[in-house]
TIRO-2110 file (N, C-alpha, C; in Angstrom, 1 decimal):
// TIRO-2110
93.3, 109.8, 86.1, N, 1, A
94.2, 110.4, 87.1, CA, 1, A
94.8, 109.3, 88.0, C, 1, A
93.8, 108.4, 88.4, N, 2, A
94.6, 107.4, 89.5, CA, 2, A
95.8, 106.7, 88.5, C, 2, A
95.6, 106.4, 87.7, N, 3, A
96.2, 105.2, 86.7, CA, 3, A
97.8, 106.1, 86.2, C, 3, A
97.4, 107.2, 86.0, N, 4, A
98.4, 108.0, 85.8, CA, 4, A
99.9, 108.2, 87.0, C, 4, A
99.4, 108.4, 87.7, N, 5, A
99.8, 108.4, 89.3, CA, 5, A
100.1, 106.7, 89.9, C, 5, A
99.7, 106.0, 89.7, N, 6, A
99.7, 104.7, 90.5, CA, 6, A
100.1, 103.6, 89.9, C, 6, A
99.7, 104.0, 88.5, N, 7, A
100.6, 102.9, 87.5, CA, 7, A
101.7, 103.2, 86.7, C, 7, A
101.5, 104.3, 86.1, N, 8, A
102.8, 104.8, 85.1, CA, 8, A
103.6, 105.8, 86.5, C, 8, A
103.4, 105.9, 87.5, N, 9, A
104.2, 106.7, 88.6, CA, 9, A
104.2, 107.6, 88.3, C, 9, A
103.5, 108.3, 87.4, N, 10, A
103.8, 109.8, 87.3, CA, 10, A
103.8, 111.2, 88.9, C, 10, A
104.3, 111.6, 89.0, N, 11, A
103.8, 112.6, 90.2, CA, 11, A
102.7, 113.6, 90.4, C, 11, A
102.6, 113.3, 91.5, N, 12, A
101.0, 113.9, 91.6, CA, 12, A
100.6, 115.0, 91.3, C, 12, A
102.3, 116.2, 91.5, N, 13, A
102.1, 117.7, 90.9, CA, 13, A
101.6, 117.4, 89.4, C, 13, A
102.4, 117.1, 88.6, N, 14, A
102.1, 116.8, 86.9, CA, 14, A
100.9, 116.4, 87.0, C, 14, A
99.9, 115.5, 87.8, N, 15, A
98.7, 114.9, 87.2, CA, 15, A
97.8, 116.1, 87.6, C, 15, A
98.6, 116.7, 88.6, N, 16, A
97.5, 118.0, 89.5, CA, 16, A
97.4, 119.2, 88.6, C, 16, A
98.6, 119.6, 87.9, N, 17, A
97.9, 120.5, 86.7, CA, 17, A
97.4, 120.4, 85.8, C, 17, A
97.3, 119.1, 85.5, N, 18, A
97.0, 118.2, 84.1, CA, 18, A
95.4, 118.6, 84.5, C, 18, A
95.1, 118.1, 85.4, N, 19, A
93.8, 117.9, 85.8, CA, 19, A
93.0, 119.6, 86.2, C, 19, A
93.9, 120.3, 86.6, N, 20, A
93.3, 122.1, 87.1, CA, 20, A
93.1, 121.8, 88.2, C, 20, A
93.4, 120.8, 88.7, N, 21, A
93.2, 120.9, 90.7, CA, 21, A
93.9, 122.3, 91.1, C, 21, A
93.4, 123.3, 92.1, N, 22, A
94.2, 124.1, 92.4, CA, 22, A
94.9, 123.9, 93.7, C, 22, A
94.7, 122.6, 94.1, N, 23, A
95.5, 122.1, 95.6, CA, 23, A
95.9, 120.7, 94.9, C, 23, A
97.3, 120.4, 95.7, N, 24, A
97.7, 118.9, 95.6, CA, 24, A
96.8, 118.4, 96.4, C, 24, A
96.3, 118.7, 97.3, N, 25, A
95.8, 118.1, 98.9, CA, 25, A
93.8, 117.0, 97.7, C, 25, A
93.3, 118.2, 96.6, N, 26, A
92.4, 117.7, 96.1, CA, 26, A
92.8, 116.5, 94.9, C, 26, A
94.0, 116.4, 94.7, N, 27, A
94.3, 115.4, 93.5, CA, 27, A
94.9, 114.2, 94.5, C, 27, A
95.4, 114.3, 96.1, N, 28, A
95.9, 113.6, 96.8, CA, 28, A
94.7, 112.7, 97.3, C, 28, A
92.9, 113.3, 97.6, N, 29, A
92.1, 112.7, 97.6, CA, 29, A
91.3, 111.7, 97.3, C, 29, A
91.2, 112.6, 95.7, N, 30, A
91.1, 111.5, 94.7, CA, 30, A
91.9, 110.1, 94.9, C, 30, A
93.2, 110.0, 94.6, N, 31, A
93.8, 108.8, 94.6, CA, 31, A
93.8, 108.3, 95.7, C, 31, A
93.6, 108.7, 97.0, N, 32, A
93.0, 107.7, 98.3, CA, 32, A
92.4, 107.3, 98.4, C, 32, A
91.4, 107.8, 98.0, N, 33, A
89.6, 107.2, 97.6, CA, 33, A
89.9, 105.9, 96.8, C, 33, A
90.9, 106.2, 95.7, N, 34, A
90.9, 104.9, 95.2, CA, 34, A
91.5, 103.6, 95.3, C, 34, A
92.8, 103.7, 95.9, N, 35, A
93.4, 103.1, 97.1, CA, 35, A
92.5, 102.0, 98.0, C, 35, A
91.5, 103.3, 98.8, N, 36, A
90.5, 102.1, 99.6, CA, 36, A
89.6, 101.9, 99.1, C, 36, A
89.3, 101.8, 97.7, N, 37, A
88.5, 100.7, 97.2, CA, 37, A
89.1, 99.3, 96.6, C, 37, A
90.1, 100.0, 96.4, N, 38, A
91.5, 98.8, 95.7, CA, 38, A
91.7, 97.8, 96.6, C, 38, A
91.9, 98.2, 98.0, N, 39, A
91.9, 97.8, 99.1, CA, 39, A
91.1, 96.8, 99.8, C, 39, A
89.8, 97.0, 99.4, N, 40, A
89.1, 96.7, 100.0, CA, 40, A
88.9, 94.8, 100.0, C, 40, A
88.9, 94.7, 100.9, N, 41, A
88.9, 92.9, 101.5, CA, 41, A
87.9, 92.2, 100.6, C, 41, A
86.6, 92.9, 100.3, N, 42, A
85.7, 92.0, 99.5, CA, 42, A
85.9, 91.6, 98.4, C, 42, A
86.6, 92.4, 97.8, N, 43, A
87.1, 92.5, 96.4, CA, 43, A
87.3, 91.3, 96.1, C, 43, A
87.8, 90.5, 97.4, N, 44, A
88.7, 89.3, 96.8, CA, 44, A
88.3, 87.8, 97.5, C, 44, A
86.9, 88.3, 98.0, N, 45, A
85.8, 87.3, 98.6, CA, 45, A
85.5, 86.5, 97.2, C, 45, A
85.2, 85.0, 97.3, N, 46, A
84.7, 84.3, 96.2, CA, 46, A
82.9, 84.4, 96.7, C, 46, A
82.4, 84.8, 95.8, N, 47, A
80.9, 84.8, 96.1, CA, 47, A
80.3, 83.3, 96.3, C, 47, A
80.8, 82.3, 95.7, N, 48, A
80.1, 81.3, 95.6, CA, 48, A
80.6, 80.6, 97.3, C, 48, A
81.2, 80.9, 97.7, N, 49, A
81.7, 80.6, 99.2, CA, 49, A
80.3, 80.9, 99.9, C, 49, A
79.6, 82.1, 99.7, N, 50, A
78.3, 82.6, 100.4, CA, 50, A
77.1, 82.0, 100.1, C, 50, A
77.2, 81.2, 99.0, N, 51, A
76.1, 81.0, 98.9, CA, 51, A
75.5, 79.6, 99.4, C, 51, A
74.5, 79.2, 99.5, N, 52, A
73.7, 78.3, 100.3, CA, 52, A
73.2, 77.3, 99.1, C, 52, A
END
């Protein structure tokens, strides 16, 4: 679903009946959720920086 929507740009109605969401607001969730993990700062922390 995210990849559909965020990479190939499909719109989120098309991926929302694709999927049987019966709200856009529940297929809009989904893809935020994954957004802020995409997002997220650590992601892009080098581990070996932390270590001792």
């Amino acid at each position: 679903m995210n990849y559909s929507v965020m990479e190939l740009g499909l719109p989120i109605e098309q991926v929302q009946h694709t999927v049987g969401h019966s709200s856009r607001t529940t297929t809009e969730g989904y893809v935020s959720k994954h957004l802020q993990k995409k997002n997220d700062a650590s992601l892009h922390w080098n581990e070996s920086e932390f270590t001792i």
